[in-house]
Backbone as JSON, one array per atom type, in Angstrom:
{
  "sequence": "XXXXXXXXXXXXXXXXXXXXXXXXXXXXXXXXXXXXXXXXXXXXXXXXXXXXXXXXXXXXXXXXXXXXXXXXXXXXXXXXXXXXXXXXXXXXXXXXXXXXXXXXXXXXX",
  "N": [[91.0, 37.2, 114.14], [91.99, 33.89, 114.68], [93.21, 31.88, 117.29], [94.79, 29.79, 117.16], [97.29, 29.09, 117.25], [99.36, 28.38, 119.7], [100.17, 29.71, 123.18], [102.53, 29.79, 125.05], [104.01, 31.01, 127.36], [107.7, 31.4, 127.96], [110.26, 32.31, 130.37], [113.16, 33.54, 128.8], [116.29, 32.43, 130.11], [118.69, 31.97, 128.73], [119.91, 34.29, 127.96], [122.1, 36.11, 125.88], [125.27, 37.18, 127.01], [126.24, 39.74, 126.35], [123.96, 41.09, 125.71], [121.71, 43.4, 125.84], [119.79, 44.04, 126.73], [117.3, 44.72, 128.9], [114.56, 44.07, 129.8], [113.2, 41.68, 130.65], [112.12, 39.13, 128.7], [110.31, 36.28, 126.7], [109.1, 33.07, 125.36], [106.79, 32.58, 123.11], [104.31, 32.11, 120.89], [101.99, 33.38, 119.51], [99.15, 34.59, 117.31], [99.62, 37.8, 115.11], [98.4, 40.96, 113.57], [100.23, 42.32, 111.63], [100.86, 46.06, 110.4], [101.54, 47.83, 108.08], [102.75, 51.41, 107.9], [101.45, 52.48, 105.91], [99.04, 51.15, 105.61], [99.29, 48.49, 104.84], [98.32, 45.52, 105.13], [100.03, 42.78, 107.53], [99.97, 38.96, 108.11], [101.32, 37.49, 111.08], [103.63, 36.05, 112.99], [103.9, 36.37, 116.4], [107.25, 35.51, 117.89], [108.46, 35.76, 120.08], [108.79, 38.02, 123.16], [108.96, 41.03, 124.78], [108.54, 43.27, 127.38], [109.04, 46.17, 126.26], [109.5, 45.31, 123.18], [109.5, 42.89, 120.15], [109.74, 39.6, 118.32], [109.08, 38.73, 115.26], [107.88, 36.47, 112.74], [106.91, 36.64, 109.59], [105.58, 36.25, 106.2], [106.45, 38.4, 104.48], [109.36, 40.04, 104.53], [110.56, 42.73, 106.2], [112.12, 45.65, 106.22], [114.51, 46.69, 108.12], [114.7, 49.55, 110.26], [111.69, 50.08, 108.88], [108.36, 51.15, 109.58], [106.1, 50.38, 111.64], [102.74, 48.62, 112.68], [101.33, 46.76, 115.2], [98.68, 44.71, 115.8], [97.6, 43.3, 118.32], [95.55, 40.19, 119.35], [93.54, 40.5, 121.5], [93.11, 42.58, 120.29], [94.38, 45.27, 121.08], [97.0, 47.83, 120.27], [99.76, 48.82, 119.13], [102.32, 50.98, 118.21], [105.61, 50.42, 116.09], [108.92, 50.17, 115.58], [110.76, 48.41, 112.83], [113.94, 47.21, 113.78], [115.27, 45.14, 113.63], [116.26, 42.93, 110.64], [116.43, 39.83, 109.36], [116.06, 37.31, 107.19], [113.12, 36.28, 106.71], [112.3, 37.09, 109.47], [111.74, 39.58, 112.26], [112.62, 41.87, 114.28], [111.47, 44.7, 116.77], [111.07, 47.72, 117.86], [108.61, 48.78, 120.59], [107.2, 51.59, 120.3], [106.03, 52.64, 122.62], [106.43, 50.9, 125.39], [104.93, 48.04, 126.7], [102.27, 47.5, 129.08], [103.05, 46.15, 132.52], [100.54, 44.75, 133.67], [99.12, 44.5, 130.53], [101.2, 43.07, 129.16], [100.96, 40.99, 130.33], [98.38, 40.07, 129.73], [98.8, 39.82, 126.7], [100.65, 37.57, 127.17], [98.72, 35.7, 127.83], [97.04, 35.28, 125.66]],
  "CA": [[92.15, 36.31, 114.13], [92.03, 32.99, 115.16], [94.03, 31.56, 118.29], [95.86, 28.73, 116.65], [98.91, 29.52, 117.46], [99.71, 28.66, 121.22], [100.67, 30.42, 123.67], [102.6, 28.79, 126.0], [105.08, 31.62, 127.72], [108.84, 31.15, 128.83], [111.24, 33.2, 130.34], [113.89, 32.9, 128.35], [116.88, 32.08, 130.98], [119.94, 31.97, 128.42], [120.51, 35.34, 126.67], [123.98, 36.31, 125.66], [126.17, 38.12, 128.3], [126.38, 40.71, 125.18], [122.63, 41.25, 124.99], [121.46, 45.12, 126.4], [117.87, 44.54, 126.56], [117.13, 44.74, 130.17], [112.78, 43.91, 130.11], [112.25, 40.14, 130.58], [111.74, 38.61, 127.27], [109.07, 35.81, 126.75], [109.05, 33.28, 124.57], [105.54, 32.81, 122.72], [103.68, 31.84, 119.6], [100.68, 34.27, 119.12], [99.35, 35.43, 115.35], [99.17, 39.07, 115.16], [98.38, 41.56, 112.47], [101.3, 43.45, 111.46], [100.35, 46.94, 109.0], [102.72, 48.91, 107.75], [102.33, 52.6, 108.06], [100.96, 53.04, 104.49], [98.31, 50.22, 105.92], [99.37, 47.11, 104.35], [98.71, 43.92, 106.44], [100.61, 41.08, 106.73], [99.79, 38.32, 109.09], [102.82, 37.06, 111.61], [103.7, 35.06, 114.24], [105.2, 36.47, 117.55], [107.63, 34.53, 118.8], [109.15, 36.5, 121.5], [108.25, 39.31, 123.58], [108.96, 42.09, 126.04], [107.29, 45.01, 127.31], [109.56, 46.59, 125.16], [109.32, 44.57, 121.69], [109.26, 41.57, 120.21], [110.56, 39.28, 117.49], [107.97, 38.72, 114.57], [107.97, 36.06, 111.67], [106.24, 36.86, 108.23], [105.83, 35.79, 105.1], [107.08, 39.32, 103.55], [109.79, 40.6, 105.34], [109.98, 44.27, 106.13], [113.41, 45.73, 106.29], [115.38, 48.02, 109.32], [113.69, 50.7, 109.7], [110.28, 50.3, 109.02], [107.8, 51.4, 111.09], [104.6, 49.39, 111.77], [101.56, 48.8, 114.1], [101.25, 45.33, 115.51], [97.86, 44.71, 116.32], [97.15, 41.5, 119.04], [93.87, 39.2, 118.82], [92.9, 41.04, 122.19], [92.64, 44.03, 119.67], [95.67, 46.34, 121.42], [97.66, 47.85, 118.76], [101.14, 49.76, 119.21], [103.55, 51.66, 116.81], [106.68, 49.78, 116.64], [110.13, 50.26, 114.04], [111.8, 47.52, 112.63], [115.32, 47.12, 114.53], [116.71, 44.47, 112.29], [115.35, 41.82, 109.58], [116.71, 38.2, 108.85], [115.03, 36.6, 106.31], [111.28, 36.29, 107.38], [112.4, 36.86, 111.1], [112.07, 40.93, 112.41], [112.92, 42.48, 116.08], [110.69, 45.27, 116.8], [110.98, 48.12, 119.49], [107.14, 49.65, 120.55], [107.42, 53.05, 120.74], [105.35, 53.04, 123.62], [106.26, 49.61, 125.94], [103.66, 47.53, 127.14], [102.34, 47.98, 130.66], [102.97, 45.4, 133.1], [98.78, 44.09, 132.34], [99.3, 44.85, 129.15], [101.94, 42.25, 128.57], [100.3, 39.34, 131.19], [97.11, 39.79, 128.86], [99.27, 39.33, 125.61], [101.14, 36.25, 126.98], [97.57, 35.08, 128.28], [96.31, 34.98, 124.56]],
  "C": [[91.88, 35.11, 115.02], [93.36, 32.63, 116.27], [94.31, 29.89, 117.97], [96.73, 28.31, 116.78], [98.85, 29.2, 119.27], [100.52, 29.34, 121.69], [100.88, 30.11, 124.97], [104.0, 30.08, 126.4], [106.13, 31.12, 128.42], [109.9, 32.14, 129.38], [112.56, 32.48, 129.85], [115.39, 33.25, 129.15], [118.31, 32.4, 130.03], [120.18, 33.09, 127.69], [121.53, 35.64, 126.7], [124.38, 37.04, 126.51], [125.83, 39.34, 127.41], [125.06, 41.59, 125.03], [122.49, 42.34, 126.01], [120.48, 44.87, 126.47], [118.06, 44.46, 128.35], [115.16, 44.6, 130.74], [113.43, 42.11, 129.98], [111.6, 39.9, 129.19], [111.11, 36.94, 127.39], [109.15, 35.06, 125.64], [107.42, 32.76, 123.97], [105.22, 32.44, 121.22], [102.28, 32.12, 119.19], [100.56, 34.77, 117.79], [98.96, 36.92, 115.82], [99.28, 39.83, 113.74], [100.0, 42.6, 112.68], [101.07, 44.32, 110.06], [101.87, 47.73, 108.99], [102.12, 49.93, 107.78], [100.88, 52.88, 106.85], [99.33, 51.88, 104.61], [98.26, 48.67, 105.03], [99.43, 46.13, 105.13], [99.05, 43.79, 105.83], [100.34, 40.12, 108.02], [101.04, 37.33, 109.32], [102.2, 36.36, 112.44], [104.56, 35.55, 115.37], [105.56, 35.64, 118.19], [108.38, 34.4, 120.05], [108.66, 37.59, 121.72], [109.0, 40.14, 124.99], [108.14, 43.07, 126.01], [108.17, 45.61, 126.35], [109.84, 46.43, 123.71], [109.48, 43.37, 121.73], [109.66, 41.18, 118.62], [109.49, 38.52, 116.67], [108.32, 37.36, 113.1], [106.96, 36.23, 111.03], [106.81, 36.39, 107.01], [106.7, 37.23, 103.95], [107.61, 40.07, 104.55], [110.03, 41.97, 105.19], [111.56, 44.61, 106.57], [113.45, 47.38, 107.15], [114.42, 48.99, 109.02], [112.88, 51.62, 109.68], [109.05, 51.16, 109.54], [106.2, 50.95, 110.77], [103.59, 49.52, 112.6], [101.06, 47.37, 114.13], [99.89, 45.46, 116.58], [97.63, 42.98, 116.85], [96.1, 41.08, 119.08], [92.91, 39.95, 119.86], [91.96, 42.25, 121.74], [93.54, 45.43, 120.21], [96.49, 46.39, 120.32], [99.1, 48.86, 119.56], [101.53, 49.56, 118.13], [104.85, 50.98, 117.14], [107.91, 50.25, 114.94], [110.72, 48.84, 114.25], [113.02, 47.85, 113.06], [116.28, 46.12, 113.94], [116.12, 43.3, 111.74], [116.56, 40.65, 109.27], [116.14, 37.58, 108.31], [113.66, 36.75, 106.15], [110.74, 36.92, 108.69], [112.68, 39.13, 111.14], [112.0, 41.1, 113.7], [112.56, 44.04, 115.53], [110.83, 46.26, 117.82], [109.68, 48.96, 119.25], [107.41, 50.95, 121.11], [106.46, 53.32, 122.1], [105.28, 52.05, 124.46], [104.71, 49.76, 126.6], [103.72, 47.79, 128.54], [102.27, 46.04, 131.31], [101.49, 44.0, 132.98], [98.73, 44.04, 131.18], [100.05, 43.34, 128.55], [101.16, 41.02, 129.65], [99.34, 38.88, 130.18], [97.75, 39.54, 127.85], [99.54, 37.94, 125.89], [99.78, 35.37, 127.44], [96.31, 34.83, 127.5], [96.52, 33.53, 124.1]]
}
């Protein structure tokens, strides 16, 4: 995979009073492979992140759900389920969050 895509991290400062996530979310523009179980790529774009998931655009969207394996250019892969689909646009939780290194080295792709 090519590094095309920048990756310019932000913490993102305004999330809704409403919003439950509690990891530091990130925002970002890295390509990553996304397979589906049954191993079907599709190549995305993350455009947000936490150690805990992250919010994916594709050309074929993958509906609630799911369950995937989002592999990053570093070559780290986690199992993740779709959590909810909008058009192209999917939120992701990794069944196994990222580790503290783990996520510096993603946003440092």
């Amino acid at each position: 995979m090519s590094s095309a895509l920048s990756a310019q991290p932000a913490l993102l400062e305004s999330a809704p009073q409403s919003d439950r996530r509690i990891a530091a979310r990130y925002e970002i523009s890295i390509a990553v492979l996304v397979s589906t179980v049954d191993g079907v790529p599709l190549s995305s774009e993350v455009t947000n992140i936490s150690a805990s998931g992250f919010r994916a655009h594709s050309a074929m969207a993958l509906k609630k759900g799911s369950k995937v394996i989002v592999r990053f250019e570093n070559g780290m892969r986690r199992r993740a389920h779709v959590m909810w689909q909008i058009g192209e646009d999917i939120g992701c939780r990794l069944l196994r969050p990222l580790t503290a290194d783990e996520l510096a080295e993603v946003l440092a792709e």
